[in-house]
C-alpha positions as CSV (number, residue, x, y, z in Angstrom):
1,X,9.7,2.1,-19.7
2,X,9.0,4.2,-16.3
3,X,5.8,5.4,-16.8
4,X,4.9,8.7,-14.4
5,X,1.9,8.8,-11.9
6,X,0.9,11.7,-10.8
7,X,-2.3,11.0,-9.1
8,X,-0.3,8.2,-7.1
9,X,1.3,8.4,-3.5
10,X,3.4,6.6,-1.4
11,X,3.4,7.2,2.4
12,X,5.8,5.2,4.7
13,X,4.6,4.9,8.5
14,X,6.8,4.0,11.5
15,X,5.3,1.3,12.8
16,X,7.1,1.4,16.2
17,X,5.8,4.5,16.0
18,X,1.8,4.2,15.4
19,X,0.9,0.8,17.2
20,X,-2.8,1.9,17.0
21,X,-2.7,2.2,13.3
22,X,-1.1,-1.0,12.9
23,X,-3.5,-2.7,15.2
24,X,-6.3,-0.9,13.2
25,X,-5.4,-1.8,9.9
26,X,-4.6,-5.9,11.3
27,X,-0.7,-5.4,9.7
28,X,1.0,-8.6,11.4
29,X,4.4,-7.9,9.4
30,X,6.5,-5.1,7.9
31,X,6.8,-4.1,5.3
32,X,3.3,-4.4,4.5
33,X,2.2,-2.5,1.7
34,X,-1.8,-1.4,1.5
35,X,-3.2,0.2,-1.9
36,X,-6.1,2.3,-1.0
37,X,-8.4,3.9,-3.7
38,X,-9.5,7.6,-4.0
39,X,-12.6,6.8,-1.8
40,X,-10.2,5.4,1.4
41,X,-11.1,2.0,0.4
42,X,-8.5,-0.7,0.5
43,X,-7.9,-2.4,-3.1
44,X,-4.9,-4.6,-2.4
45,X,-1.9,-5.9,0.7
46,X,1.1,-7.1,-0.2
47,X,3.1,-8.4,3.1
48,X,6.8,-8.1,2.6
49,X,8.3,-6.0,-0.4
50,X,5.6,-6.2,-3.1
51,X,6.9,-7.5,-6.6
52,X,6.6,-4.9,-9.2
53,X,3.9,-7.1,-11.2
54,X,2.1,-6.8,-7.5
55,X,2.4,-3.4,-7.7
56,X,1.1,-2.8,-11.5
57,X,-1.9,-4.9,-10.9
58,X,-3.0,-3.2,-8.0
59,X,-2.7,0.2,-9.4
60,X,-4.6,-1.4,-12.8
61,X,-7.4,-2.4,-10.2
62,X,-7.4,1.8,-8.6
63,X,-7.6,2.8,-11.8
């Protein structure tokens, strides 16, 4: 079952594009996914494609 999130977004960044981010934010391989709370606070990084259980825990810990 798919369940819908509404209060959830995905942004992808180019990192090419946006070395200063990447620096910033210490990413030392792509993909890297970051889950970030509603306050800007990173939760959880998965390096690589995430899993889906990777994923479902992290949002469980936004939540």
């Amino acid at each position: 079952m798919v369940q819908t999130m509404n209060d959830v977004k995905h942004i992808q960044v180019d990192a090419e594009s946006h070395l200063e981010l990447v620096r910033e934010l210490d990413i030392r391989s792509t993909p890297t996914t970051i889950f970030i709370n509603k306050d800007g606070i990173e939760v959880g990084r998965a390096a690589g494609t995430p899993k889906r259980e990777q994923v479902l825990e992290a949002l469980e810990a936004i939540r």
